[in-house]
Each structure stands twice: as structure tokens, then as C-alpha cells.
MARLOLUM-789656 format. One record per residue (C-alpha): residue in three letters; y, z, x. Coordinates in steps of 0.02 Angstrom, whole numbers, padded with zeros to 5 digits, always signed. Example, Ala and Ser with C-alpha at 12.3 -4.5 7.8 and 13.67 -1.06 7.14 Angstrom:
REM MARLOLUM-789656
ALA-00225+00390+00615/SER-00053+00357+00684/
REM end
This chain:
REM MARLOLUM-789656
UNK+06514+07251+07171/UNK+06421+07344+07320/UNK+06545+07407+07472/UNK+06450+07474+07625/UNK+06547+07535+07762/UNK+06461+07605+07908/UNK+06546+07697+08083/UNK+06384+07700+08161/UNK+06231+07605+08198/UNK+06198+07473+08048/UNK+06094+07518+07934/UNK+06086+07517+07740/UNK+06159+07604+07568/UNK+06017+07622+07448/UNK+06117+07624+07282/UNK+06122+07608+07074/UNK+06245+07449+07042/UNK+06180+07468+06856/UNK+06123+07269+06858/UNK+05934+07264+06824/UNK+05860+07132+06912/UNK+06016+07054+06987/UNK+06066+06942+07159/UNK+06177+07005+07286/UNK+06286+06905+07400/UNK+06384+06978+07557/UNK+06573+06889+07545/UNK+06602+06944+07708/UNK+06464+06805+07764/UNK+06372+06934+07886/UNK+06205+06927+07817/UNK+06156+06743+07730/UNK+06010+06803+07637/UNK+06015+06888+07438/UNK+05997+07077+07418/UNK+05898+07097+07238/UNK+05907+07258+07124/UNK+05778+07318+07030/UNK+05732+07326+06841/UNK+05824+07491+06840/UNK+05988+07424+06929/UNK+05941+07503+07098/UNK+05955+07376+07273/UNK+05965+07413+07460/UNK+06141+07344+07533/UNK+06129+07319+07714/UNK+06275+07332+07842/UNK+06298+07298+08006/UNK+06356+07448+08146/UNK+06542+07469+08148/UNK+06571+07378+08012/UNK+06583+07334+07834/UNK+06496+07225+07697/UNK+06568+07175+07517/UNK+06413+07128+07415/UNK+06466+07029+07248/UNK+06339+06981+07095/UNK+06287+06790+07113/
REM end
């Protein structure tokens, strides 16, 4: 699991979820496409401004 929370503009969290090569989903339906890690675990989690975005292994 992947939490961004953001109390500015939206942006995103560049983080290590420690699952190589792994598909994202946001449960909080704001963004309908996949985030993907990489083969060493790291993925970029976007959020949207003022808000927050619970991303959850598929």
C-alpha cells in the first residue's frame, strides 16, 4: 500500500513500496489509470491538490 496526501498543489510521491515490477491502483477512484514500480520496487504515486490517494497492489 502507497498513501499520498498532499496540502498543496497535486503533484506526486516518488517512493520504494518494495514490489519489483508491480501494478498500482488508486481505491479512492481519482486517477483510473495503473501506477507501475520498477524492478527495484520503486513507482511514482500521483495525488491530486488538497487531497489524498490510497494506492493498493492489483
Amino acid at each position: 500500500m502507497a498513501v499520498v496526501i498532499s496540502n498543496g498543489e497535486a503533484g506526486y510521491k516518488w517512493m520504494n513500496v518494495f514490489r519489483p515490477e508491480t501494478a498500482f491502483y488508486d481505491c479512492t477512484n481519482h486517477f483510473q489509470d495503473l501506477t507501475y514500480t520498477n524492478s527495484d520496487g520503486w513507482g511514482q504515486f500521483p495525488c491530486q491538490g488538497g487531497s489524498v490517494s490510497v494506492w493498493l497492489q492489483q
